[in-house]
C-alpha positions in Angstrom: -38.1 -48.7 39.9 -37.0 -49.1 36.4 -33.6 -50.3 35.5 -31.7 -50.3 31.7 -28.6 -50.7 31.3 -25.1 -49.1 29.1 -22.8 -51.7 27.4 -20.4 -49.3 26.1 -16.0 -49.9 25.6 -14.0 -48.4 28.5 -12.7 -44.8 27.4 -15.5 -44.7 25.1 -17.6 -42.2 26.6 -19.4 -44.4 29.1 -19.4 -42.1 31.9 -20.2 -39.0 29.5 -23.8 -40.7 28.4 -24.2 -41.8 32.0 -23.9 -38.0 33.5 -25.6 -36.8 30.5 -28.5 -39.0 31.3 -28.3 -38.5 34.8 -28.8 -34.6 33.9 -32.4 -35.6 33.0 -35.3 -35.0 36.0 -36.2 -38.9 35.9 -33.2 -40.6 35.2 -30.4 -41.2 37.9 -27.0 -42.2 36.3 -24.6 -43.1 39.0 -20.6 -42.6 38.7 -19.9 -46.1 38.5 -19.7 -48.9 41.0 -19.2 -51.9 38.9 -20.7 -54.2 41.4 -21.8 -56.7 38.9 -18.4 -57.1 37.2 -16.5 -57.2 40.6 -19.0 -58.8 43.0 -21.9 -60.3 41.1 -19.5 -62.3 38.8 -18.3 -63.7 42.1 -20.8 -64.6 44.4 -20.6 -67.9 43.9 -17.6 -67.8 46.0 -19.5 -66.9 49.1 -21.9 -70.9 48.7 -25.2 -71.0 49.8 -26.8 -67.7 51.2 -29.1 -69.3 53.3 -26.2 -69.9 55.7 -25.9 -66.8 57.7 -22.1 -66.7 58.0 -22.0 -66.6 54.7 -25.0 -63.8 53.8 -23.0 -61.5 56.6 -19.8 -62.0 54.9 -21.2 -60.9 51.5 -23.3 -58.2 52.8 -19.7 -56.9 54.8 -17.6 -57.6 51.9 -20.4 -55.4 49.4 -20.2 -52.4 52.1 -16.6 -52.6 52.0 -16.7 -52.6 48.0 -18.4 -50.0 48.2 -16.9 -47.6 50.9 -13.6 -48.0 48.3 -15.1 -47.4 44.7 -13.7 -44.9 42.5 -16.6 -42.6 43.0 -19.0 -40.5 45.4 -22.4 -41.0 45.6 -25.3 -39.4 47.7 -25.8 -41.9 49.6 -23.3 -44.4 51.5 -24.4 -48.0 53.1 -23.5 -49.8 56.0 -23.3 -53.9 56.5 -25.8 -52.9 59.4 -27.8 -51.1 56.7 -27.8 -54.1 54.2 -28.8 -56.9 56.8 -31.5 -54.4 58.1 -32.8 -53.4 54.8 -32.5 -56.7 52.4 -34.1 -59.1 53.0 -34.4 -61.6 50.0 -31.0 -63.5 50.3 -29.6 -62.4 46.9 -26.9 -60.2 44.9 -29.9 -58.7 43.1 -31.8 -57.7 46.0 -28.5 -56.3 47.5 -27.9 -54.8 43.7 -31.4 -53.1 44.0 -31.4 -51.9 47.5 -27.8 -50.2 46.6 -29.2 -48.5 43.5 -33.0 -47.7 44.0 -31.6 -45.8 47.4 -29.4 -43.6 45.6 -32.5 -42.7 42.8 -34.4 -41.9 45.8 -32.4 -39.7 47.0 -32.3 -37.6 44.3 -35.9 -37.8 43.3 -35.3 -39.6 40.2 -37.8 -42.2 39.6 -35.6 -44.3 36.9 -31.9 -45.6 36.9 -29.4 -45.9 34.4 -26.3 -48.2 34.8 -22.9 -47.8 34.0 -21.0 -51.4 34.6 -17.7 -52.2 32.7 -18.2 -55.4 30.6 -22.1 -55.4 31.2 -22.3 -58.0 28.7 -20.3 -60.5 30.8 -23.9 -60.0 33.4 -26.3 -60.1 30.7 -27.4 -63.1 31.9 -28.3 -61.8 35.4 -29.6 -58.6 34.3 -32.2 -60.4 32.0 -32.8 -62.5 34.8 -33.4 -60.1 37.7 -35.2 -57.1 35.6 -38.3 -56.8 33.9 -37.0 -56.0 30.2 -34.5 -53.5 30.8 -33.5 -51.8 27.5 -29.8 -52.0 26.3 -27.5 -49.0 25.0 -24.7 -49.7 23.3 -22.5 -46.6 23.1 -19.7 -47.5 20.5 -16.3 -44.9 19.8 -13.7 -45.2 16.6 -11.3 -47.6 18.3 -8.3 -46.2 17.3 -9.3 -42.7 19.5 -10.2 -45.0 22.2 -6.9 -46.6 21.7 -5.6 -43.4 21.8 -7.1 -42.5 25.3 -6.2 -46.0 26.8 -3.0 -45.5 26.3 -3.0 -41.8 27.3 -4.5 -42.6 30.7 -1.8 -43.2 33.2 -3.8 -45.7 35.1 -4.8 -48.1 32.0 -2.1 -51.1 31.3 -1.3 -52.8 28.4 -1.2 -49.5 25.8 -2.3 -49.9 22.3 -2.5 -54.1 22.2 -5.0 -54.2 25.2 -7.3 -51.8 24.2 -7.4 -52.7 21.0 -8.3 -56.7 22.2 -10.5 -55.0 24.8 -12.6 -52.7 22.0 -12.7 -56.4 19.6 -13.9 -58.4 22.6 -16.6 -55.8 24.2 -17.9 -54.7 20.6 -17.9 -58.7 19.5 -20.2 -59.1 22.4 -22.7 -56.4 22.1 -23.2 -57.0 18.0 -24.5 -60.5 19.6 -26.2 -59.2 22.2 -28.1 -56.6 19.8 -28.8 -59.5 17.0 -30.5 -61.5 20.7 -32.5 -57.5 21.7 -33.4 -56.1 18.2 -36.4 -58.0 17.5 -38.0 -57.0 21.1 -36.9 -53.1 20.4 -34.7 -53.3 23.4 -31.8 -52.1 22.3 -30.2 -49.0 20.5 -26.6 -48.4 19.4 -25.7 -45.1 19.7 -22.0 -43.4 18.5 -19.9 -41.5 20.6 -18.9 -38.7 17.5 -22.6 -38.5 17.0 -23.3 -37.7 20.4 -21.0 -35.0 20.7 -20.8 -33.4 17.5 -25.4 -33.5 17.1 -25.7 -33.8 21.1 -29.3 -33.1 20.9 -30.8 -35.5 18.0 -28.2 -38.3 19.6 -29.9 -37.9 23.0 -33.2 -37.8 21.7 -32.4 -40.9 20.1 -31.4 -42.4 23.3 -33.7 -41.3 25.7 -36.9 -41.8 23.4 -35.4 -46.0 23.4 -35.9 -45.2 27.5 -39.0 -43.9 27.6 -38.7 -40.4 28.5 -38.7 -37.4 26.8 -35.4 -35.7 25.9 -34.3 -32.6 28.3 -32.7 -29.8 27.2 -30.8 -29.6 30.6 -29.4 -32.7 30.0 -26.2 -30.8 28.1 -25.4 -28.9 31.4 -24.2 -32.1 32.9 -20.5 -30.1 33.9 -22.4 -28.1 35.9 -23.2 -30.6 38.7 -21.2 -30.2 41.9 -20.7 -33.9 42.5 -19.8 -34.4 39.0 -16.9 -31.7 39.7 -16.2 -33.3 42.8 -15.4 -37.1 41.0 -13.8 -35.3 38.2 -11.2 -34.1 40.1 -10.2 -37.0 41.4 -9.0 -38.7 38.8 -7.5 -37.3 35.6 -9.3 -39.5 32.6 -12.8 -38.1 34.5 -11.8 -33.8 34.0 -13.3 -33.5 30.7 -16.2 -34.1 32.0 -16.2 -30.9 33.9 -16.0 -29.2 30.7 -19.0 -28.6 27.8 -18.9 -30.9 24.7 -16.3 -30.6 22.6 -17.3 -31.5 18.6 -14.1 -32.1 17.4 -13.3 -34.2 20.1 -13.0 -37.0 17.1 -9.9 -38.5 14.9 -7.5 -37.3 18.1 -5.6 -40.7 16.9 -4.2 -38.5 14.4 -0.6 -37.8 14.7 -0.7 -39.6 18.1 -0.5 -42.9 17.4 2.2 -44.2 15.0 1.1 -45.7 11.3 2.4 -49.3 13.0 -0.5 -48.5 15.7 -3.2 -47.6 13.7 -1.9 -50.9 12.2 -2.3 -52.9 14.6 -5.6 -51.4 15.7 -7.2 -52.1 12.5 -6.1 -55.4 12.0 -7.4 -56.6 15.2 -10.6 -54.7 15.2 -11.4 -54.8 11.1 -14.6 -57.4 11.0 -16.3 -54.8 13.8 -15.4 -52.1 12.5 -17.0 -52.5 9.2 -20.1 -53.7 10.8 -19.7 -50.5 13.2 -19.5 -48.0 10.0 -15.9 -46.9 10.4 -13.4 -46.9 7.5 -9.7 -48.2 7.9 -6.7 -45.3 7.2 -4.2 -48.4 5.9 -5.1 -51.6 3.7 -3.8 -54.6 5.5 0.0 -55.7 4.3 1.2 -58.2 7.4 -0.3 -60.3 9.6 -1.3 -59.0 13.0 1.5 -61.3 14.7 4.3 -58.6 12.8 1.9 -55.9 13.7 2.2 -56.5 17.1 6.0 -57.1 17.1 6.5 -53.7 16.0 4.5 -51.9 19.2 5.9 -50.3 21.2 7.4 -52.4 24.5 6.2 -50.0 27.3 2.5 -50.2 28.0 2.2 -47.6 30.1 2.0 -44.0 29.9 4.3 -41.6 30.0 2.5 -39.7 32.4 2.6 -40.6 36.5 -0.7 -41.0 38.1 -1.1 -38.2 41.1 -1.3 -39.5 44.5 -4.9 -39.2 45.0 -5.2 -41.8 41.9 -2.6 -44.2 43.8 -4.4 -44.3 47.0 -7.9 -44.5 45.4 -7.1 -47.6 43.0 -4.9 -49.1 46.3 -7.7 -49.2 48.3 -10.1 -50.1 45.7 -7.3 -52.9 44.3 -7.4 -54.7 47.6 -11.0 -55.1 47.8 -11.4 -56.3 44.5 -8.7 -58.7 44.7 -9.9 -60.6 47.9 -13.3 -61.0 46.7 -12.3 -62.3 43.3 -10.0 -64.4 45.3 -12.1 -66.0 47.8 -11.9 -69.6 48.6 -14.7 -71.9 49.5 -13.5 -71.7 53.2 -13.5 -68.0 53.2 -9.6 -67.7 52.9 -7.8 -65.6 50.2 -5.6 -67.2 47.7 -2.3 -67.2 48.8 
């Protein structure tokens, strides 16, 4: 089954390309899982998988991950499942298995991944699929800023995202100078996509290899979709049809010391990115940050159902990125 992959900024419209390309007949996009940035980056921890204790713990620990993601899929999978079902001793053969059985059962023949940080598994997605293409879905960082710090379950505010848009967007410029020359990668723009949906996606899925749908901008429609949605508050606009001028929302949200700030980290990207700075840099990006604003949260409480998903999630995630040689947890 064919595999390509999204390397694309959180709050940046990852999951919006994803269930827009899920909304083609071929291609299943999954809500995401990030199982290669939470248990592939880690499975070194679990030593050598020809040793059955430590394939079984994997394999339990991978249906646990799983039972506890963010998301809803079609299909759920057991430990039992995963030790009847995979048999090559290996993340990507578990990776696979998890995926491919979700495509099938929706028909799709295709899969498109959504994994935060993709760039951070490049190595083992190169390694594991047979020339996967690559795209990279970029957004003005100061609305994704914006959104960051709007989202009540994103630390860190302005200053994290901003070092989280340079470090992502750094990354996939080197990863697209590494793909061009194969034609395995396309960079696509979040205020394109919503503001000329249909040449965008065209764009997009003629890089994949299909033809582009029509259908594909009735992805609010889907029932699961409004089931995910509603679960957590930085997923509702999905539920609702594009929005054009869903661009510049920055504006008269974030203060002139945050667009700052924003800018001055994120300036060398940017221009290679095509967007234009608002403010010609006057300090240095020490002062800049000096002058943020000391809560990084915000103001808005995450609802219960938010709490108890990420708690469950949290504690997963935690122990496996904490595992010890022996097994234990890090104290």
């Amino acid at each position: 089954m064919r595999f390509d992959f999204l390397l694309c900024s959180e709050r940046s419209g990852s999951n919006l390309i994803t269930q827009m390309l899920d909304s083609h007949s071929a291609i299943c996009g999954t809500f995401p899982s990030h199982l290669m940035l939470r248990v592939g980056r880690h499975v070194y921890r679990y030593g050598d998988l020809s040793q059955d204790d430590n394939w079984q713990q994997l394999l339990a620990d991978v249906a646990e991950y799983l039972a506890a993601m963010h998301s809803e899929w079609r299909t759920t999978v057991t430990a039992a499942e995963l030790r009847e079902s995979v048999q090559q001793r290996s993340f990507g053969a578990i990776f696979r298995f998890v995926y491919e059985r979700e495509a099938v059962a929706w028909g799709k023949q295709r899969l498109f991944v959504k994994d935060n940080h993709a760039y951070t598994s490049f190595g083992f997605v190169e390694a594991t699929f047979d020339e996967p293409n690559w795209v990279v879905l970029v957004r003005d960082p100061r609305d994704m800023a914006y959104t960051w710090k709007a989202n009540a379950m994103e630390p860190g505010g302005v200053g994290l995202a901003a070092e989280c848009w340079k470090r992502d967007q750094a990354a996939a410029l080197e990863m697209m100078g590494h793909l061009a020359p194969a034609g395995r990668v396309l960079l696509a723009r979040f205020e394109d996509l919503i503001r000329t949906p249909e040449r965008e996606l065209t764009r997009v899925c003629e890089a994949l290899g299909v033809a582009y749908e029509p259908g594909m901008l009735d992805f609010h429609r889907k029932p699961l979709l409004k089931t995910n949605s509603s679960n957590l508050s930085s997923w509702t606009d999905l539920q609702k049809p594009l929005d054009p001028t869903n661009t510049g929302v920055y504006r008269g949200r974030l203060s002139d010391d945050e667009v700052r700030y924003v800018e001055a980290i994120c300036e060398e990207e940017m221009a290679f990115l095509g967007y234009g700075l608002d403010h010609p840099r006057t300090e240095s990006v020490e002062a800049l940050k000096a002058k943020l604003p000391t809560s990084g949260f915000s103001d808005d409480e995450p609802t219960d159902t938010e709490v108890a998903i990420f708690e469950r999630w949290y504690a997963v995630r935690d122990r496996i990125a904490t595992r010890r040689p022996d097994g234990s947890p890090v104290a």
